[in-house]
C-alpha positions as MATLAB code, in Angstrom:
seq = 'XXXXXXXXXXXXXXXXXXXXXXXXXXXXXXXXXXXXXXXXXXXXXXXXXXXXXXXXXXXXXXXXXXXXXXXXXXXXXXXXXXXXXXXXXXXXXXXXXXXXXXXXXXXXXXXXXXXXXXXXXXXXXXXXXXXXXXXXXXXXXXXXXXXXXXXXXXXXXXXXXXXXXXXXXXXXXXXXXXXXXXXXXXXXXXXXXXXXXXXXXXXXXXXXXXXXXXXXXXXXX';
ca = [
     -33.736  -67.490  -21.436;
     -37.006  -65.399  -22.333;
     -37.883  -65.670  -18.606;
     -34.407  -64.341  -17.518;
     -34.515  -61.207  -19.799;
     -37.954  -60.376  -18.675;
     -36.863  -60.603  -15.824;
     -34.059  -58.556  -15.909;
     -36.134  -55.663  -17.749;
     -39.129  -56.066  -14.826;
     -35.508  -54.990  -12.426;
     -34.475  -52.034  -14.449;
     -38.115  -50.244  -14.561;
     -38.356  -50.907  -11.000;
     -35.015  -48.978  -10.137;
     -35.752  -46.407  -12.897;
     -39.236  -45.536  -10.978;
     -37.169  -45.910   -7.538;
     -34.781  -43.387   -8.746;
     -37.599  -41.208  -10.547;
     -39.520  -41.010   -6.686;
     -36.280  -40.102   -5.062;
     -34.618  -37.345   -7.563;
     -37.202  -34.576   -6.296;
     -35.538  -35.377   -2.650;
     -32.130  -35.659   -3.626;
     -32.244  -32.135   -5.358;
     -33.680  -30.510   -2.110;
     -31.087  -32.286   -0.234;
     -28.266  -31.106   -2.819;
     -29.755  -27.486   -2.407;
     -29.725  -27.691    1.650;
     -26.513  -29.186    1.618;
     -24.857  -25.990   -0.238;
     -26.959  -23.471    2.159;
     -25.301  -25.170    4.569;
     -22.066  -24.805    3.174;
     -22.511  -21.346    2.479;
     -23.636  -20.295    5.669;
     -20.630  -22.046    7.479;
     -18.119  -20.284    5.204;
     -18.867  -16.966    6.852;
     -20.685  -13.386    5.309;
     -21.676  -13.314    1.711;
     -18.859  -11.186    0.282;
     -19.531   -7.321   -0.021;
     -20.125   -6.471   -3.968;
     -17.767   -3.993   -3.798;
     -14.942   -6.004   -2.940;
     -15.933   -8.923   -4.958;
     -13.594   -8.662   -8.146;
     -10.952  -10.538   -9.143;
      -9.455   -7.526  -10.373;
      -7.369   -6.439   -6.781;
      -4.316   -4.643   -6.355;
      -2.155   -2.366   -3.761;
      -3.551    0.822   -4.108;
      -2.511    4.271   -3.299;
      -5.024    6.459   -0.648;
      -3.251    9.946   -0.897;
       0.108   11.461   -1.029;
      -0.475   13.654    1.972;
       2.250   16.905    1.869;
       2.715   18.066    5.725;
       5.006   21.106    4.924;
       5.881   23.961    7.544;
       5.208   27.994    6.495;
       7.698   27.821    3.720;
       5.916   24.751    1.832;
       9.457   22.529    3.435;
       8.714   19.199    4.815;
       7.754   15.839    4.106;
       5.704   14.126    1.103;
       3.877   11.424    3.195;
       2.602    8.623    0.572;
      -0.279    6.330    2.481;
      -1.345    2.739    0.545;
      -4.051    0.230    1.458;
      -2.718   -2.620    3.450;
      -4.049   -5.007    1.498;
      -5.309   -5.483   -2.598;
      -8.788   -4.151   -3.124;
     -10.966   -3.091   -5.745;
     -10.812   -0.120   -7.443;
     -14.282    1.091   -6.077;
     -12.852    0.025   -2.436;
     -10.090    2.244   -2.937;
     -12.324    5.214   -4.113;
     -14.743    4.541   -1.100;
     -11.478    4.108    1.607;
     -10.150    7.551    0.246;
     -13.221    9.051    1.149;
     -13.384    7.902    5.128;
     -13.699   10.994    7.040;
     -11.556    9.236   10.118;
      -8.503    8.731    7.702;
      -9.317   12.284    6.401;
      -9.495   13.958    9.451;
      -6.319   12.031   10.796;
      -4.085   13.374    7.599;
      -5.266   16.757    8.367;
      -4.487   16.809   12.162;
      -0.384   15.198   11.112;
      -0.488   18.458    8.658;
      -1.624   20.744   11.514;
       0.308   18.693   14.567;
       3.601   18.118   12.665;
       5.173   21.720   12.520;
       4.360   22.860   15.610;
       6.171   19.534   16.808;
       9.006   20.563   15.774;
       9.505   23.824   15.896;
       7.387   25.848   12.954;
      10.131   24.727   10.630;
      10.686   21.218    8.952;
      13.666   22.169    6.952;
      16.550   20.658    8.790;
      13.888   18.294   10.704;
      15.701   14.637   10.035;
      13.114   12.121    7.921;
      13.433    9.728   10.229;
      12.175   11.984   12.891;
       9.551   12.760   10.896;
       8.665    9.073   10.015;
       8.752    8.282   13.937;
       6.179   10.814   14.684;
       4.003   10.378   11.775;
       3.572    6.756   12.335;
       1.239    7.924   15.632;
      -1.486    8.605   13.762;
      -3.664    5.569   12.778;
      -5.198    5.823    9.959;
      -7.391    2.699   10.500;
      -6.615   -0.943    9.888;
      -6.784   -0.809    5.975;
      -4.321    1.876    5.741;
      -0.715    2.209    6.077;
       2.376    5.113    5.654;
       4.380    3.180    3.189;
       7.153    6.374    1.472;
       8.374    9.827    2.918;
      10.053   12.270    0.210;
      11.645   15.125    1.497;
       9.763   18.131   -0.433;
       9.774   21.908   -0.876;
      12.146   23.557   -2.574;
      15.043   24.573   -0.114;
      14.372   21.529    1.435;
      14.906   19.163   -1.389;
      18.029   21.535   -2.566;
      19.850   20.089    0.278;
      20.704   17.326   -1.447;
      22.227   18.805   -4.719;
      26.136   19.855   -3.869;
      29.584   18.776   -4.603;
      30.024   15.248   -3.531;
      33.794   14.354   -2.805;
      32.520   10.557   -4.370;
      31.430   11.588   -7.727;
      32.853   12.844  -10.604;
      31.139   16.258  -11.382;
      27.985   15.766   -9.093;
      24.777   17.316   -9.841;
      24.254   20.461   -9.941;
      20.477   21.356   -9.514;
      17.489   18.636   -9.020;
      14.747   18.008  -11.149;
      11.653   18.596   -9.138;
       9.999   16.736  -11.832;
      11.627   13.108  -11.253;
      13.404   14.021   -7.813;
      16.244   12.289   -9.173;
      18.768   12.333   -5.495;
      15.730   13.578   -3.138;
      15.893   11.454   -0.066;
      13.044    9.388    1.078;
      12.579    6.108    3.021;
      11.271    2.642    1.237;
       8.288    0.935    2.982;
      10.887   -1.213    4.845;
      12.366    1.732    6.439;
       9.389    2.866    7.537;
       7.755   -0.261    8.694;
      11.080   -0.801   10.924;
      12.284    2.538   12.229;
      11.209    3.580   15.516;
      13.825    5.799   17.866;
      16.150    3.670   18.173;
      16.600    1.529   14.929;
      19.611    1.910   13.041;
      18.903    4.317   10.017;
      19.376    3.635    6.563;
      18.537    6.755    4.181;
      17.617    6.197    0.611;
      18.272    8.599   -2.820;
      15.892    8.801   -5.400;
      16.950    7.078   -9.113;
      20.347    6.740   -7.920;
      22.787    4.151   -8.345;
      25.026    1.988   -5.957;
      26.544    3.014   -3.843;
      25.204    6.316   -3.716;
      21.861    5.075   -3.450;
      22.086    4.883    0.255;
      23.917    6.505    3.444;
      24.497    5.652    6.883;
      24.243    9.187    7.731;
      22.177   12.444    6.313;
      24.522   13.199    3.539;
      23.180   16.609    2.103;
      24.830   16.427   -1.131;
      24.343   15.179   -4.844;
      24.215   11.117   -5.207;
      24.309   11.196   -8.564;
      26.798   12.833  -11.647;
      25.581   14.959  -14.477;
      26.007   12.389  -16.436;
      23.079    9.829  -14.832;
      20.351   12.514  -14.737;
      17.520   11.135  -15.808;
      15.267   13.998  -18.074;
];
């Protein structure tokens, strides 16, 4: 019995100095094993996009207005979520800069010096020519400028004493397109325009209806 426990002690400091020779090689091999892991998994991630903290962000709203300050509010987002310091360092690519600035100088003299009656989805169809780069996109148009946005405030046949005058502060019944619309349209999609802050089924026309979607009553202040 004293034999047998000896014996069995004499087994464990054997494997305990085994295991003591072969940690310093097993912790290299651990260490390789992750460099190799690593360097299979592609580039080490760029500090400024490595945050948890990601989101859709908005690059500019980019107004492309004729002589008269009529036309088109043209709102650009990132593609994808980034960082906060991605967003600041996309808004400040000269390409996408210099490609806003050349739809604000091209778009008028498309059509015509004057964007007031220019249709949005016109607008929209030309607009989405100029590439802005793969981590941008045109995502909402708003009709703006004054007269421009006062085409949509009249008597509508639909609605119980219509508006009268819009807001320019929440553009409550200015007509824009959704980031479907303008992901789909193209010259010959069907067109589906859109009312700002208005409810069904005004919210929406088949058509170019330049009149109030919305009574007195559901302004919003």
């Amino acid at each position: 019995m004293k034999n047998q426990t000896s014996y069995k002690q004499n087994e464990s400091r054997i494997r305990l100095l085994i295991l003591s020779k072969l940690l310093p090689w097993l912790f290299i091999g651990l260490i390789l094993m992750i460099g190799l892991i690593r360097s299979c998994s592609g580039p080490d991630v760029d500090p400024m996009d490595n945050s948890y903290m990601k989101d859709i962000g908005i690059v500019d709203h980019i107004y492309v207005v004729d002589s008269t300050r009529n036309g088109f509010r043209a709102v650009y987002t990132t593609v994808k979520p980034v960082t906060d310091v991605r967003l600041q360092e996309i808004r400040k690519r000269k390409k996408i800069r210099a490609v806003f600035a050349q739809l604000q100088y091209d778009a008028p003299i498309h059509f015509g010096g004057s964007l007031l009656y220019t249709d949005i989805y016109d607008f929209a169809v030309f607009a989405k020519q100029y590439d802005a780069g793969p981590d941008v996109k045109l995502h909402n148009i708003f009709v703006t400028g004054y007269e421009k946005m006062n085409l949509y405030i009249g008597p509508n046949p639909g609605i119980e004493n219509s508006a009268r005058w819009m807001n320019m502060g929440t553009e409550q019944g200015n007509q824009y397109l959704g980031s479907r619309e303008v992901f789909r349209c193209s010259v010959d999609t069907p067109r589906i325009y859109r009312y700002w802050k208005c409810r069904a089924p005004y919210d929406i026309s088949l058509t170019d209806e330049q009149f109030s979607h919305f009574s007195e009553e559901e302004r919003l202040y």
